[in-house]
N, C-alpha and C positions, 0 to 999 in steps of 0.2 A: 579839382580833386587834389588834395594832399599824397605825397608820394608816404611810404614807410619808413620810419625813422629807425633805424636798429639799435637797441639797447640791451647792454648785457649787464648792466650793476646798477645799485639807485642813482649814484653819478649822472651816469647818463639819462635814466627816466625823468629826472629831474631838472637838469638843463633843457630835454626836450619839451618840457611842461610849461616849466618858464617860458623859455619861449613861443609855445603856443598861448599861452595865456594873453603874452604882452601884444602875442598879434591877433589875437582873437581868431585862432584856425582851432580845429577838431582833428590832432593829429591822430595817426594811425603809427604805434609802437609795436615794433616787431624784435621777436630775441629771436639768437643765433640760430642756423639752425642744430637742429636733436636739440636742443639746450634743456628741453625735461628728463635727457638721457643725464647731464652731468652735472645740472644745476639742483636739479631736483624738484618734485612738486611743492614741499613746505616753502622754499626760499624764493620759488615763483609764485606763490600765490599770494604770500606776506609780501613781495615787490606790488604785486599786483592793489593789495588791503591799502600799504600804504601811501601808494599815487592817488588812489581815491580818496585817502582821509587828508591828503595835505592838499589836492588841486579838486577838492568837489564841483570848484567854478568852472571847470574848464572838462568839457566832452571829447574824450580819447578813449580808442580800441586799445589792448595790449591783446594780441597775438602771441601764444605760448605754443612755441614751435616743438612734435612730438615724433619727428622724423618718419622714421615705418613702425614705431612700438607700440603697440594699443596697450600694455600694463603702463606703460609710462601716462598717457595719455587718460586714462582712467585714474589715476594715483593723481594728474593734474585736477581733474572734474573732481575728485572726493575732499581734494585739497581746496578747491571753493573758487580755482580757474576759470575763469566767462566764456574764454573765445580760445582754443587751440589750434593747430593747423595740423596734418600729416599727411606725408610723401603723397599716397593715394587714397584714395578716397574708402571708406570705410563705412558702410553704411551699420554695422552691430555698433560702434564708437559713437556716429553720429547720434542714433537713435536713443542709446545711455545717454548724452550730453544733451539733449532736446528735455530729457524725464529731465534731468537735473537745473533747466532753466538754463545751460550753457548752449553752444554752437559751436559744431564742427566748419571749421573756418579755411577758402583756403590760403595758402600763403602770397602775399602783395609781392 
């Protein structure tokens, strides 16, 4: 099992890409935590758009961490976010993010 790699700008998504690509692992990318409190859902989902459009070959999670706010966490899911995580568990959040084809995730 891959540990979590934390990433907070393309910088880092992308050196951890690289690197999983050259070794062939399926890493698991995780931002700060709250980071959809300060980073926002647009700038985490287009982080998110373009790891997949530059590493299609290479199978990694990004975990978009949503503290205890479900507006944040919903504003992730509307903004096209896969996999979120928050403080506790939230079953109304979860439930939206299932309709929407996302996962309520918890954090590695």
């Amino acid at each position: 099992m891959n540990s979590a790699i934390l990433v907070r700008d393309w910088r880092e998504t992308e050196a951890a890409l690289k690197a999983a690509r050259e070794a062939g692992t399926t890493p698991t990318l995780v931002t700060p935590e709250n980071a959809a409190s300060f980073y926002g859902a647009g700038y985490l989902a287009a982080l998110q758009d373009k790891a997949q459009a530059e590493f299609p070959d290479v199978a990694f999670r990004l975990i978009v961490d949503c503290g205890d706010a479900p507006g944040h966490a919903l504003a992730c899911l509307r903004a096209g976010v896969k996999l979120i995580s928050m403080r506790a568990p939230n079953e109304k959040v979860a439930d939206i993010a299932r309709q929407m084809g996302a996962e309520l995730v918890r954090r590695p």
